[in-house]
N, C-alpha and C positions, 0 to 999 in steps of 0.2 A: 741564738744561732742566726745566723746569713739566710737571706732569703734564697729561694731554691730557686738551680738556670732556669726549671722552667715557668713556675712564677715570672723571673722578671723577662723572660720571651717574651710570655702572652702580654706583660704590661707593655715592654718597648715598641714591642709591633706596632701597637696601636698607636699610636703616635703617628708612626709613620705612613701607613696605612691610611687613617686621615685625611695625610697632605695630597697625598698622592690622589684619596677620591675625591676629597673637593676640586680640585688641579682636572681634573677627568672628569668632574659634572659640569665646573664653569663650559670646559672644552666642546662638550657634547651639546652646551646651550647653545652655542654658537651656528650659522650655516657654514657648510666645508667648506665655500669660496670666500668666507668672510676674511678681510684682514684685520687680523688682530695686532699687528706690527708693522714699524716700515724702516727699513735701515738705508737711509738717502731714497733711490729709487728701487732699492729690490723691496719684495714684499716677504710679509713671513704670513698664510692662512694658518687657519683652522686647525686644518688635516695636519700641517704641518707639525702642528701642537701635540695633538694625536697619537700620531704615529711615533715622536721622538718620546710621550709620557709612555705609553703603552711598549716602546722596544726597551727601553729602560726597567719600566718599574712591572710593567705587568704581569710578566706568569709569577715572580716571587708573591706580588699581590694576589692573583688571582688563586695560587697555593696555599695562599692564608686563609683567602675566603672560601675553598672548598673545606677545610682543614677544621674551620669555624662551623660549616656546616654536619660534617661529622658529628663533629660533637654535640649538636644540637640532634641531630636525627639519635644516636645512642641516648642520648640523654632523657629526650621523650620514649624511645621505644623501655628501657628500662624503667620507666616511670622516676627520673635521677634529677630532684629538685633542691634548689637552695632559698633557705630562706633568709631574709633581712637581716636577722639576728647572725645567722653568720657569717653573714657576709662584713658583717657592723666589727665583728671580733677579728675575725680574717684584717678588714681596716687596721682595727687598733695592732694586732704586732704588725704592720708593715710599718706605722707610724712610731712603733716603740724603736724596729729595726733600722729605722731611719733614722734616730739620734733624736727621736723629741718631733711634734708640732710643728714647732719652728721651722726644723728643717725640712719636714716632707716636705711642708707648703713651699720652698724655695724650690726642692725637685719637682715637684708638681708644676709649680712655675715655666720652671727652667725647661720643660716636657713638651708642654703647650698640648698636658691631657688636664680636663675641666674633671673635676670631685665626679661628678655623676659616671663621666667614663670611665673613670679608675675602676667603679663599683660594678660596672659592667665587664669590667675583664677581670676583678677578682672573682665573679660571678662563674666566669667563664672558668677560669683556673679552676675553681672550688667543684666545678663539673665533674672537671677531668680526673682529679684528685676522688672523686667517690668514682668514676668509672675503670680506672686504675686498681684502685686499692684493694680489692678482693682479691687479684693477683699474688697482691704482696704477703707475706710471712716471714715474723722475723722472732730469730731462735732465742732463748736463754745463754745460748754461747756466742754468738754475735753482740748479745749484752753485754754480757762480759768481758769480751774482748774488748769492745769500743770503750768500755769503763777504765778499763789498767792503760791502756794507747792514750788517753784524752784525760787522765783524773785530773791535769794541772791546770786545761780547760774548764772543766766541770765544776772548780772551788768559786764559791762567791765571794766577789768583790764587797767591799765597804761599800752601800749603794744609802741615798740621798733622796726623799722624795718631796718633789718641790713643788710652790705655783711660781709663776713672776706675772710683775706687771711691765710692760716694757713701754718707755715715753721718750720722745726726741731729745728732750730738754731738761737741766737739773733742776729747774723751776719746779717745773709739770710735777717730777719723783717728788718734790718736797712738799709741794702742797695734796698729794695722796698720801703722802709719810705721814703725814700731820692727821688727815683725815683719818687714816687705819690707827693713828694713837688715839684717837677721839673713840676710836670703837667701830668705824665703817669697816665694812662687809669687803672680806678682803677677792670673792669672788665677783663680787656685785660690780666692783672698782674697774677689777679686770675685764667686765665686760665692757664699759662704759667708756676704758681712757685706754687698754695697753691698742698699740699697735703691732702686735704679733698675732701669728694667725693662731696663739694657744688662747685669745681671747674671748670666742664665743664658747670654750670649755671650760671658763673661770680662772684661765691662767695656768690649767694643770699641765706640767710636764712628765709625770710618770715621775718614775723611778730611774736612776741614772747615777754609773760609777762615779771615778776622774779619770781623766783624758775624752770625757764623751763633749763637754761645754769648755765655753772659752775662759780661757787662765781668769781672768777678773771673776766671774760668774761661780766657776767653781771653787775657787778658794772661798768667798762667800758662804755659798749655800754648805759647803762641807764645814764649817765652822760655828753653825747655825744648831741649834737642837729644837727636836718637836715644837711647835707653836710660835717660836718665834720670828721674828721679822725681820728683815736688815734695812737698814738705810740704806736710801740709794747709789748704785753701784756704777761705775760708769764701763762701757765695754764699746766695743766698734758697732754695735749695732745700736747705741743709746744708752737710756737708765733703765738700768733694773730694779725693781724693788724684790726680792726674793723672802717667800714663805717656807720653811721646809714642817712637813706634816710627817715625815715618819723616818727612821733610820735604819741599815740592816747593818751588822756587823759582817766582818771578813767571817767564812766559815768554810772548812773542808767537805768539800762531796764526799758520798757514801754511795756505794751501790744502789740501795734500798733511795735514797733521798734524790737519784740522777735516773733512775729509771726511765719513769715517766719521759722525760726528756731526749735520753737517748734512742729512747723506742722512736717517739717524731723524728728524730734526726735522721737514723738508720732508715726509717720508713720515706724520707724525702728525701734519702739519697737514691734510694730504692727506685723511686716515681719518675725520675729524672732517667732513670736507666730502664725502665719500663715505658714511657713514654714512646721513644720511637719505635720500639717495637710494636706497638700496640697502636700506632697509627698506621705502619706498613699493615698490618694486619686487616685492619678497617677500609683499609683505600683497596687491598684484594677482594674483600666482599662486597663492597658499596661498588657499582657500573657507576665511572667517572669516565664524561666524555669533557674535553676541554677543545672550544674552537677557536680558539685568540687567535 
């Protein structure tokens, strides 16, 4: 399933939020008459900076940052902690919902949020999601309904579960070909030579249909059965050498076998529509004074 709008709120924000406070600490380091620019003979100060970061971006910011604070005063006053462990799981499906490793680390990239922040605002998300959740209640016939509306969703795909090693050059793939026929350690390899960022987890990609990897990559690894290895594959992103460890066959959902699943779904659709409620709610109780 798709990650929930309000998961990826809490992640995009942050990002932006960021730019905008470093942008507004450089600014504040400054004295107000300083110039910080000169266009021929006009000046551009400080204040200047200031005042144009601040009409811009600041009550949306400063919205976040009270908003942030909320949830931090509920979250202690309930005694509403998260630990490592889930936040590590919480991790792994945004990186599964992501299409694999590979990819996150490219969004994450492409974000300009550093691993640690991610875990800091799935932290946060995971807050709001136990301060929420006692709210929510969902039926036996909301089951079923979602069940008969969605079964053609619900069937599983032919799914593949892989490592690769990924290297610039067909050399590189051949002379690791050779070593994994010798008997080398096909995690070991991967930590050592791929250059993808599935590297410090041995190469593992999860579990993953077709259409989720590129044409080269997937006809490979779907052609592949348990334990074995491919020769090197060439794709836009380099050489793959592809391991597939496990297979799932196409199967039809059942009630009983889609539950589990639809209850999360129904319940984060639920959260998403209980969310602002239950921040209007919190901003009525909480004395918010704002001086911007």
């Amino acid at each position: 399933m798709e990650n929930s709008f309000l998961k990826n709120k809490v992640i995009i924000f942050v990002a932006i939020i960021l730019v905008i406070a470093a942008t507004l600490i450089v600014a504040l380091s400054l004295n107000n008459g300083e110039v910080i620019a000169k266009v021929g003979d006009s000046e551009i100060l400080k204040e200047d900076l200031y005042k144009t970061l601040v009409d811009r971006y600041g009550e949306q910011t400063l919205e976040n940052m009270i908003t942030d604070k909320i949830i931090d005063l509920e979250a202690a006053k309930l005694k509403v902690t998260v630990s490592d462990n889930e936040i590590k799981a919480e991790l792994d499906k945004v990186i599964q919902q992501s299409g694999g490793e590979e990819m996150f680390n490219l969004q994450l990239a492409y974000s300009g949020i550093t691993m640690e922040e991610m875990k800091q605002d799935l932290e946060r998300y995971l807050k709001i999601v136990k301060l929420i959740e006692p709210r929510i209640k969902i039926t036996d016939e909301e089951i079923i309904s979602y069940f008969e509306e969605n079964k053609a969703d619900l069937d599983q795909e032919e799914q593949v579960e892989a490592s690769h090693i990924l290297v610039e050059d067909e050399e590189t793939a051949k002379e690791i070909k050779k070593l994994l026929d010798e008997g080398g350690d096909f995690a070991a390899l991967a930590k050592e030579h791929s250059i993808d960022g599935s590297a410090s987890s041995g190469g593992e990609l999860g579990y993953f249909g077709r259409n989720r990897m590129v044409e080269e990559f997937e006809t490979a690894a779907f052609a592949l059965q348990p334990g074995q290895i491919s020769e090197p594959v060439k794709s836009q992103f380099g050489y793959h050498i592809i391991k597939v460890t496990d297979r799932k066959g196409a199967q039809e959902a059942t009630l009983e076998s889609s539950r589990e699943l639809i209850e999360e779904t129904l319940k984060e659709q639920r959260l998403n529509q209980e969310y602002s409620s239950w921040l209007s709610e919190m901003k009525e109780q909480y004395k918010i004074e704002k001086n911007l």
